[in-house]
C-alpha positions as semicolon CSV with decimal commas, in nm:
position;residue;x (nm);y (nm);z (nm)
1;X;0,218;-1,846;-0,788
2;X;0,119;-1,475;-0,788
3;X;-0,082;-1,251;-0,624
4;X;-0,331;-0,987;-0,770
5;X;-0,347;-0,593;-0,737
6;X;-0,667;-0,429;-0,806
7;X;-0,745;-0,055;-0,864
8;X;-1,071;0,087;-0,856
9;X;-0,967;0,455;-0,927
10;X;-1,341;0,635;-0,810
11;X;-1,367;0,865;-0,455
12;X;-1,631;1,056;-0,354
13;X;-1,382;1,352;-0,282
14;X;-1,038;1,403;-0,381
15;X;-0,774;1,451;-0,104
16;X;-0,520;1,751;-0,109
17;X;-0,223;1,554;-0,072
18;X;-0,325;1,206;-0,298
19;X;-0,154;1,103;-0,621
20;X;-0,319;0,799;-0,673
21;X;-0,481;0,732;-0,993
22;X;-0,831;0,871;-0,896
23;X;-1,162;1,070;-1,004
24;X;-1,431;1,179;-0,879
25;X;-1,705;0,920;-0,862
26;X;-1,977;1,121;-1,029
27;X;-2,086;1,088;-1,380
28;X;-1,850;0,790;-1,434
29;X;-1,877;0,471;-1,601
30;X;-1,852;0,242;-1,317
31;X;-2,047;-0,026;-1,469
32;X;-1,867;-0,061;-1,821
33;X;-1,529;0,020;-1,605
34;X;-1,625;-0,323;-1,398
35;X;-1,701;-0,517;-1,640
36;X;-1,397;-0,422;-1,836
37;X;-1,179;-0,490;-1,549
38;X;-1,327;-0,815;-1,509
39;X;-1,229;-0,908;-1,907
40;X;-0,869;-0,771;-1,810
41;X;-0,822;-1,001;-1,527
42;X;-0,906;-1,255;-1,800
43;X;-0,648;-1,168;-2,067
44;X;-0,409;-1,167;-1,838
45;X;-0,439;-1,458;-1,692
46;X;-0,425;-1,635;-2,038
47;X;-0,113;-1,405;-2,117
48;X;0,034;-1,477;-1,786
49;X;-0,128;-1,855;-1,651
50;X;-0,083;-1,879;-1,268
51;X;-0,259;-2,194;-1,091
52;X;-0,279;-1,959;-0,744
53;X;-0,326;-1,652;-0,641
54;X;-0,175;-1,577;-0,301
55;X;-0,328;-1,275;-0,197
56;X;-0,574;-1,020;-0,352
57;X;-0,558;-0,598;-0,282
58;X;-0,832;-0,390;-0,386
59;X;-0,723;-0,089;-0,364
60;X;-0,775;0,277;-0,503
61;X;-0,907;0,533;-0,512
62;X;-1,174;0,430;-0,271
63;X;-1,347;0,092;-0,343
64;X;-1,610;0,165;-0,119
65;X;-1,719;0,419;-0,290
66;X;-1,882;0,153;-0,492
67;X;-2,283;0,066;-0,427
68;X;-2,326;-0,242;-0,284
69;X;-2,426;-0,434;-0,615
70;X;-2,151;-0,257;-0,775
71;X;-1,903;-0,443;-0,534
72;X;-2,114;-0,736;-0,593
73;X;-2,052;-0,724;-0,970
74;X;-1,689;-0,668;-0,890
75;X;-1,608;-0,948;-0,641
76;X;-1,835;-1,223;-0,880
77;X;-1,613;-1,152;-1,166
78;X;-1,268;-1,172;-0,952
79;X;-1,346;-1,467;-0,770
80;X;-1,466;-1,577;-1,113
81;X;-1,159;-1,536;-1,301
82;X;-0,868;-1,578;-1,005
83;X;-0,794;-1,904;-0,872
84;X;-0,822;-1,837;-0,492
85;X;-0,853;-2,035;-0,169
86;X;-1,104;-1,911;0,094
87;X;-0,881;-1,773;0,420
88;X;-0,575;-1,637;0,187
89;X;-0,538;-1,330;0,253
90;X;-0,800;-1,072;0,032
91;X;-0,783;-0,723;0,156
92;X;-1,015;-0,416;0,029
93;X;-0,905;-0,034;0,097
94;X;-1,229;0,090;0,281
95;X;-1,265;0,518;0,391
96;X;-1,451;0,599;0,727
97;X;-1,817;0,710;0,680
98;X;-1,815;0,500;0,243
99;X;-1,879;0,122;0,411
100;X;-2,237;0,026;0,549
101;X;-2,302;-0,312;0,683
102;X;-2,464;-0,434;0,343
103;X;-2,132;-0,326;0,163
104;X;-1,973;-0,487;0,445
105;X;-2,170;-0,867;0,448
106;X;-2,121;-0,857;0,010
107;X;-1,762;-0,840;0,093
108;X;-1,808;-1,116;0,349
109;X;-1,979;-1,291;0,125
110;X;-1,694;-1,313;-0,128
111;X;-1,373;-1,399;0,101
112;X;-1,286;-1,103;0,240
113;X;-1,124;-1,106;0,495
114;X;-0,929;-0,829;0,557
115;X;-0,975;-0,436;0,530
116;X;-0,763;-0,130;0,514
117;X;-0,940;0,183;0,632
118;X;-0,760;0,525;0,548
119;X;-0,807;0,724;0,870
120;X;-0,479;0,952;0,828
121;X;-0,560;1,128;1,151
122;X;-0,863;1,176;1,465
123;X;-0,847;1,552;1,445
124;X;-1,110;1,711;1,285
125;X;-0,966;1,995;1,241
126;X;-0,631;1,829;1,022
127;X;-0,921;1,581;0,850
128;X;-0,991;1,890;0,715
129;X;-0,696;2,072;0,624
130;X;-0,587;1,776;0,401
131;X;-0,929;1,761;0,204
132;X;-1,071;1,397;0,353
133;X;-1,437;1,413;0,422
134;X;-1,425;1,226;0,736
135;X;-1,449;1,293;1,061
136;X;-1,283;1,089;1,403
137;X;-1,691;1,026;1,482
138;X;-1,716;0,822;1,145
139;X;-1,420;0,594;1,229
140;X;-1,560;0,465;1,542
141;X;-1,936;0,462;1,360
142;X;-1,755;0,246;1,103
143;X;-1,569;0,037;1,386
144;X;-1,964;-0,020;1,546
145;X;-2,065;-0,182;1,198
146;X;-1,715;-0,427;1,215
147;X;-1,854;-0,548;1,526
148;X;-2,189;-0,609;1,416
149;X;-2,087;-0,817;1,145
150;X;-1,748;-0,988;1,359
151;X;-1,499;-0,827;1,110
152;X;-1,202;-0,856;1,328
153;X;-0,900;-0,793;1,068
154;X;-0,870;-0,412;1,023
155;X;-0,573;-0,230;0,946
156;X;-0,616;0,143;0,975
157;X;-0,344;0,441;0,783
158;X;-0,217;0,756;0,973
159;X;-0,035;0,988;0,864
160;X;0,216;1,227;1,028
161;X;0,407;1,550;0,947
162;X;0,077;1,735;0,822
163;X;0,022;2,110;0,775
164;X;0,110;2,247;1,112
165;X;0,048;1,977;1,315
166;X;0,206;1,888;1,640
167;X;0,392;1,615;1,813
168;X;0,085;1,651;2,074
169;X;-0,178;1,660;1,796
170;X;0,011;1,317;1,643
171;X;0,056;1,164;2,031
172;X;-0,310;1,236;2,061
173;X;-0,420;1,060;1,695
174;X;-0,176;0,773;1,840
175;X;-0,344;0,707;2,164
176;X;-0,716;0,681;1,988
177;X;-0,568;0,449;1,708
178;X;-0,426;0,223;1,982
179;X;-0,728;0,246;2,207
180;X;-0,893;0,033;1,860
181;X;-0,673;-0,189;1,980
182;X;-0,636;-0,342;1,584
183;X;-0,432;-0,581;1,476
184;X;-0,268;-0,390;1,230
185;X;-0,114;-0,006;1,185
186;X;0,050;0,155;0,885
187;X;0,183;0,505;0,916
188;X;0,338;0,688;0,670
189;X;0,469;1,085;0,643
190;X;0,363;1,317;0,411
191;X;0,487;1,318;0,107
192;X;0,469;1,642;-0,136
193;X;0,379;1,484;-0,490
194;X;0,378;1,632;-0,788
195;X;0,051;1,741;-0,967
196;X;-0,139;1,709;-0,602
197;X;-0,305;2,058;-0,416
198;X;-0,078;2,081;-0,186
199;X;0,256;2,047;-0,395
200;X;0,122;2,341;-0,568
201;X;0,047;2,523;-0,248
202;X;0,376;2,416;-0,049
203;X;0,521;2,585;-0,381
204;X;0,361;2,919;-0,325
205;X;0,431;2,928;0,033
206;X;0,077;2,869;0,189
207;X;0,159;2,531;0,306
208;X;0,350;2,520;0,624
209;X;0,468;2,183;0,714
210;X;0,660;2,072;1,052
211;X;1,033;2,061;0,986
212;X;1,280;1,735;0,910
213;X;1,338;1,720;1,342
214;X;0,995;1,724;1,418
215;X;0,908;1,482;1,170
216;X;1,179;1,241;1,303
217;X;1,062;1,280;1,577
218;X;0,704;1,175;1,486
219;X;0,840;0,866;1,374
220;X;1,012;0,766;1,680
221;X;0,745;0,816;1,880
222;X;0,510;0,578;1,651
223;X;0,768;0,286;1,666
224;X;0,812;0,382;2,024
225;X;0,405;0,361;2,107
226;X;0,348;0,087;1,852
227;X;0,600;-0,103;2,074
228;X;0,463;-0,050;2,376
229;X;0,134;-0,120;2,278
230;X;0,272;-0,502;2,147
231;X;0,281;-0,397;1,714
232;X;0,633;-0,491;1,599
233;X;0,769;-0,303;1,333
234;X;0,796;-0,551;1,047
235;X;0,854;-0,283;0,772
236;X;0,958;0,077;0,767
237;X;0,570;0,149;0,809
238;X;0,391;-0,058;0,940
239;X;0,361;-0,252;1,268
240;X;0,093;-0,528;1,390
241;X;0,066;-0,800;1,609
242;X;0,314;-1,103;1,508
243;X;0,127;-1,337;1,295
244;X;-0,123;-1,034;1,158
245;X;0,143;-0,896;0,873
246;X;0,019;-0,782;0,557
247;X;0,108;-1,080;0,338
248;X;0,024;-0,882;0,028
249;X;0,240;-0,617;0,087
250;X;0,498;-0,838;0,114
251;X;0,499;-0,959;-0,203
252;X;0,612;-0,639;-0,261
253;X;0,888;-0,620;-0,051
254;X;0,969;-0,944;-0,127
255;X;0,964;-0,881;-0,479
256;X;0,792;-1,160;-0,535
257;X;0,532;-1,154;-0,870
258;X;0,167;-0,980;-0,861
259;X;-0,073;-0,898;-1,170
260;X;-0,164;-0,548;-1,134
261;X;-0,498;-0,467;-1,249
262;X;-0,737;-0,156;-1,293
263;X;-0,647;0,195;-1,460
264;X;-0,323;0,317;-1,367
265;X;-0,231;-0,027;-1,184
266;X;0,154;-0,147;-1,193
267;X;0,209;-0,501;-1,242
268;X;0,547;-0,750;-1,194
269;X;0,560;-1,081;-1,369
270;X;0,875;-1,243;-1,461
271;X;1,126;-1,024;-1,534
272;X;0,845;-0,804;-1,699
273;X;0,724;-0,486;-1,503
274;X;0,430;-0,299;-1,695
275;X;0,186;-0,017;-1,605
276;X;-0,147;0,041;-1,698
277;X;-0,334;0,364;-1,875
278;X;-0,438;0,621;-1,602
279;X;-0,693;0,782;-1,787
280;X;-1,004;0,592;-1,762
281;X;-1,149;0,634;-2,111
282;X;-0,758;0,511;-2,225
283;X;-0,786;0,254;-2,016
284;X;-1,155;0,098;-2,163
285;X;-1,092;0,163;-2,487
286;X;-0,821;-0,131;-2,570
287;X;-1,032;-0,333;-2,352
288;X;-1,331;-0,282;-2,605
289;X;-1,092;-0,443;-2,876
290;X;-1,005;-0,747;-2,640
291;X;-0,647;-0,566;-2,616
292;X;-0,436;-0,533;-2,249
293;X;-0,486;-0,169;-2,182
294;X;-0,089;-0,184;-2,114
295;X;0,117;0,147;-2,153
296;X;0,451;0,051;-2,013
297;X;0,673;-0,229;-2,042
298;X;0,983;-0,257;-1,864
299;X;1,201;-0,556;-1,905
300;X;1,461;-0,611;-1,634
301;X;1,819;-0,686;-1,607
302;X;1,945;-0,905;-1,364
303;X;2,099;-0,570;-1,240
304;X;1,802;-0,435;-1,218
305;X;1,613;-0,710;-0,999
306;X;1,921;-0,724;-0,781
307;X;1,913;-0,373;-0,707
308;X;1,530;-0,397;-0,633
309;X;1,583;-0,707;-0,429
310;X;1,801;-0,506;-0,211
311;X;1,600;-0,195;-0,198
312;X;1,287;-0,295;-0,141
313;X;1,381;-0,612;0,073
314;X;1,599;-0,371;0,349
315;X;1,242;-0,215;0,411
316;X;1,192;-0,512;0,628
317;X;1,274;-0,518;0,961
318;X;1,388;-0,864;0,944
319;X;1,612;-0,726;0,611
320;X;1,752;-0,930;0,298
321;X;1,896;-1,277;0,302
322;X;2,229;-1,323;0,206
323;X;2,189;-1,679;0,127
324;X;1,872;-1,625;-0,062
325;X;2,004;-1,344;-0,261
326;X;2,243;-1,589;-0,396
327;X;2,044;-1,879;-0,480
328;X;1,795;-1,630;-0,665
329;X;2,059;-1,439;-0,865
330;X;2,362;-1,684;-0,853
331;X;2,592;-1,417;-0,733
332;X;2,755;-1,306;-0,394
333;X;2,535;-1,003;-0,236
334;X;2,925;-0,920;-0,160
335;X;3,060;-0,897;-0,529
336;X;2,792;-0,706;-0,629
337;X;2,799;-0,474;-0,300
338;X;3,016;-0,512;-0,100
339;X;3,189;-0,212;-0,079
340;X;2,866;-0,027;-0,008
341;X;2,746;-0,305;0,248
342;X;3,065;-0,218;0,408
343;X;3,056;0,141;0,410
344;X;2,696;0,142;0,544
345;X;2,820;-0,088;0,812
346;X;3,079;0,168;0,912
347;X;2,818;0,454;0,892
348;X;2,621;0,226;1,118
349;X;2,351;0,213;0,880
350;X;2,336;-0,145;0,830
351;X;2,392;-0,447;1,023
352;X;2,522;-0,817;0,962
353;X;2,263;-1,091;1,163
354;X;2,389;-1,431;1,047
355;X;2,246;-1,442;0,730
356;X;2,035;-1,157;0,719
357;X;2,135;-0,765;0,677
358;X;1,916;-0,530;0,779
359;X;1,911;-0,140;0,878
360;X;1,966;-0,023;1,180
361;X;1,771;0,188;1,399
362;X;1,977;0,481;1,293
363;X;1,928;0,340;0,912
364;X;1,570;0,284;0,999
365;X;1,488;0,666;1,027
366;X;1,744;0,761;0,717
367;X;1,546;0,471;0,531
368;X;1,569;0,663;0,168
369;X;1,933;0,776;0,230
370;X;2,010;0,401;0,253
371;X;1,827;0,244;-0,053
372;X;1,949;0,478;-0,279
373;X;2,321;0,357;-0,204
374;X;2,174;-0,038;-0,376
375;X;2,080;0,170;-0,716
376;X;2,425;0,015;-0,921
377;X;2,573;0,303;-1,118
């Protein structure tokens, strides 16, 4: 079994702080870029046969950016070419003010059932200072058409530590996220990536963020609301109600297999990690020749997939288990680390709960300092 990530890498307006593979919409070949993506999905799957797909991610860039009969186009040729049951989990990234209720019903109409909405924050005037074209109005004019058609599942993004905002400004975004009252929450801080606006600006001084405290702070106030509000924190970022937890995303932290599809998409099938050309016309043009438009292939070690086991498993809440490390690698999680299990133990970092070890809450907030220690020298 696998599960399938899509990128659609078009926006209608290009965020100051977003690295994502992405261009601006206009001018583009959407159509030839669909149908192209659609004969992808196909080579691959004769490259790399699965009988199931678990989950499907659409993700971007902004798939809603798409016209309705664009989506249309799209979602025919995936449910075409992946082998899916109706009610798995099949998520689409969807921005504030892009999805009407016609967008909405063709993505109904195809299985659907499940949609991330990037709202990052419900000031205006932040909205603004990070570049998205939203407003607070257009989430809650995009929560009327959910309603209209019963589309319950909705996971909505925040983020924290922005350009001079405020533990009051983030308490406030908080309290109308929660007032949704969705089933699902990811928050994330800002991150200063390379290539983006605001790495550029941050490097010539005009970007002025909140310091490391105040941004700890953020983050213990989310877990602390989330909490309150009944969304567990399953995973470093994200919380929902129990039984609502992205099961795509943990694949990931799982690291369990996925195709990744789409310009710029990474992939993860058996001990094979690969990554797609960005560039769009890079990305058609091996397509055109009925070639994988593939420009990375990594093969891993069993070092390797231990150390991403442990790196990208400790992100859960719940943490890595001991026993199934073994069985998958056919080694003791304590040969291999347990010097550094130890020492994070000490540090109170970590924590031993019969057979699982996870972080603590101290580890929880030093998340990064943490992972890196599983990275085998």
């Amino acid at each position: 079994m696998t599960s399938a990530y899509i990128h659609i890498p078009f926006c209608e307006h290009i965020c100051f702080y977003c690295d994502f593979n992405k261009v601006f919409i206009e001018g583009q070949p959407v159509d030839e870029y669909i149908e192209s993506l659609i004969k992808e999905i196909r080579l691959t799957r004769e490259k790399y046969p699965s009988d199931k797909t678990e989950t499907i991610y659409i993700g971007g860039g902004t798939p809603t950016s798409l016209s309705a009969s664009q989506l249309d186009a799209l979602l025919k040729g995936v449910r075409e070419e992946l082998p899916f049951t109706d009610g798995d989990e099949f998520t689409v990234e969807a921005n504030p003010g892009d999805l009407t209720l016609e967008k909405l019903q063709v993505l109904q109409n195809y299985g659907v059932n499940r949609l991330s909405m990037g709202v990052q924050s419900f000031n205006d005037r932040l909205l603004k200072k990070i570049g998205r074209k939203h407003t607070a109005q257009d989430v809650y004019d995009t929560m009327k058409i959910f309603e209209a058609a019963d589309f319950r599942n909705v996971s909505i993004d925040l983020i924290f530590a922005l350009p001079n905002q405020t533990i009051e400004d983030f308490e406030d975004t908080l309290n109308q996220a929660l007032s949704l009252d969705l089933p699902h929450y990811s928050m994330y801080s800002l991150i200063l990536e390379n290539k983006t606006m605001f790495y550029n600006w941050a490097r010539q001084g005009r970007l002025h963020l909140p310091g490391i405290d105040v941004e700890g702070d953020m983050f213990e106030l989310a877990i602390e609301r989330m909490t309150k509000a009944g969304r567990h924190q399953y995973e470093v970022s994200n919380f929902c109600i129990p039984g609502k937890e992205s099961q795509h995303n943990l694949v990931y932290w799982n690291n369990e297999h996925y195709y990744g599809l789409g310009a710029g998409a990474s992939g993860y099938l058996g001990n094979v990690r690969y990554k797609n050309h960005g560039p769009i016309q890079h990305y058609l043009k091996p397509l055109k020749e009925n070639q994988l438009p593939t420009i990375t292939v990594d093969t891993l070690t069993k070092e390797n997939q231990m150390e991403e086991e442990m790196f990208l498993g400790l992100r859960k809440i719940e943490g890595v288990s001991i026993n199934h490390f073994e069985e998958k690698f056919e080694k003791k999680l304590d040969t291999v680390y347990g010097s550094t299990i130890e020492r994070l133990i000490s540090e109170d970092m970590l924590k031993v709960t019969g057979d699982l070890l996870s972080l603590t809450d101290k580890g929880l907030i030093l998340g990064n300092e943490v992972f890196k220690e599983f990275l085998l020298k």
